[in-house]
N, C-alpha and C positions, 0 to 999 in steps of 0.2 A: 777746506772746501765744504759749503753748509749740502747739505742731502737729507733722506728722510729716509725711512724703512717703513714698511708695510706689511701684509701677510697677504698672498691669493692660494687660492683652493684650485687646484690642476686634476681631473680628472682625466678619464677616455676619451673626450672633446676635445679638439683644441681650442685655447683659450690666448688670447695675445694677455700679457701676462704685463707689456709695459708699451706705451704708444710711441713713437719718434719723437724724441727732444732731440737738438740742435745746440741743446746749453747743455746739454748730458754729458760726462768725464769719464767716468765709472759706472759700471752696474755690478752687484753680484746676487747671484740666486744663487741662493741657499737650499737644499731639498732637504725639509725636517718630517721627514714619513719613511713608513717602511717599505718605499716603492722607486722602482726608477721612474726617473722624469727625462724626456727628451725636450730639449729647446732649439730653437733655431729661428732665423731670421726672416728664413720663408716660411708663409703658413700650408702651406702643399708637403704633404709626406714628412710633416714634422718625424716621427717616429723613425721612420726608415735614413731620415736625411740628417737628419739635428743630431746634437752632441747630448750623449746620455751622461745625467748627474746621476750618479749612484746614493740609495739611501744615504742621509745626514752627510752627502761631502756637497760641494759648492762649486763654480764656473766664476770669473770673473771677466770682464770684456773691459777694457781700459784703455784710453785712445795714447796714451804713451804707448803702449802695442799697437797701434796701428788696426785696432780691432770694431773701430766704429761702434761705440757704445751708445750715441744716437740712435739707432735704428732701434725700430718695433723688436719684439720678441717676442714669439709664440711657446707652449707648452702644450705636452702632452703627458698622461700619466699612466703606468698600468694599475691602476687604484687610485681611489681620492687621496689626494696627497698636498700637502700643507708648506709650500714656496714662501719662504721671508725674501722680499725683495729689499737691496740698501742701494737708491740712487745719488750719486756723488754731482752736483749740479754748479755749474756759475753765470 
């Protein structure tokens, strides 16, 4: 399945980190800093609501799961913190 990887910068802003794709299979963000990162789907109370990535571990959303890896995803960080995004596409 062809995909790409990139890097975004997730600070104390929220930041939509990936837009809705419709050909999207997979996503995984990666957290390579020494900070937690919270994502989630809505951008409203990302921190309080979203799923915390612990420094350097990963999230994966993959629609074999049922997890809708189409949809947008926001980010928040407590520190500028350095997200490898790997999206799986066909």
């Amino acid at each position: 399945m062809p995909g790409n990887f990139r890097v975004v910068s997730v600070g104390s802003a929220v930041t939509q980190i990936v837009s809705y794709n419709p050909n999207r299979k997979l996503i995984l963000v990666l957290n390579e800093s020494d900070y937690t990162i919270y994502v989630s789907k809505d951008p409203m109370n990302v921190k309080e609501l979203g799923i915390a990535v612990y420094p350097f571990e990963s999230i994966v959303f993959d629609v074999a799961d049922s997890d809708s890896p189409e949809e947008a995803l926001y980010a928040v960080s407590e520190g500028v913190s350095k997200v490898r995004i790997y999206e799986a596409v066909v």
